[in-house]
N, C-alpha and C positions, 0 to 999 in steps of 0.2 A: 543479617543476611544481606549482600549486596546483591543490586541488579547487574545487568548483563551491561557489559562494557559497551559504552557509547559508538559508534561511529564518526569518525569525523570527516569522511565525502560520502559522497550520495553516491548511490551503486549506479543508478541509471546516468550522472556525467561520465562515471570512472567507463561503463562500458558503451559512451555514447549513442545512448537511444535516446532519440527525440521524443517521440512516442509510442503510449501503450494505452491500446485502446479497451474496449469493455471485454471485448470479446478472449481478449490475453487473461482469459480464469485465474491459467498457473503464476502466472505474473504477479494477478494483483490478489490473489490467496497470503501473497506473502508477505503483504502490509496491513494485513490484519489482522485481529485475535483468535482463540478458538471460539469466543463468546461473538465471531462474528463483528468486532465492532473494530475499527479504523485506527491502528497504529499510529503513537502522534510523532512529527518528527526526530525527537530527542531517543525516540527507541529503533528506528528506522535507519536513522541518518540521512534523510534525504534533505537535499534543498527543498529552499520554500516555493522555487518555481514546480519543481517535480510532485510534491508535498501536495499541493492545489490540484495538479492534473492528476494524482493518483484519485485521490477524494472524489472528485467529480465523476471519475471513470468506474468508481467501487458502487454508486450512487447508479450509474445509468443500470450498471452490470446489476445491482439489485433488480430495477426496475422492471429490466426483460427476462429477470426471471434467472438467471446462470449464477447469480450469489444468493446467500439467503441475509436475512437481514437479522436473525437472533441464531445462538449455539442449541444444539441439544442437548 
């Protein structure tokens, strides 16, 4: 069974966004799994500048409460 074909640019240079903050739910829903846990680059395709600031902002977004932190 193969996996899902790589990407090879990051979505967020191609549509230059600087930044996505915690509060972008729909945004950053979509660097995750459904088990809730943080997408790694190679399935993403993001850079590694974008890749750090997603992480960070999946992390706050737990925090206050808008992600969860496990699937059901």
């Amino acid at each position: 069974m193969r996996s899902k074909p790589i990407n090879t640019s990051c979505q967020l240079c191609a549509k230059r966004i600087n930044q996505v903050t915690f509060r972008d739910t729909e945004v950053l829903q979509h660097f995750i799994s459904g088990q809730k846990k943080i997408l790694p680059r190679k399935k993403t395709g993001s850079c590694a500048k974008h890749q750090r600031h997603l992480s960070r902002e999946i992390k706050r977004a737990r925090e206050m409460g808008l992600l969860g932190y496990r699937g059901q």
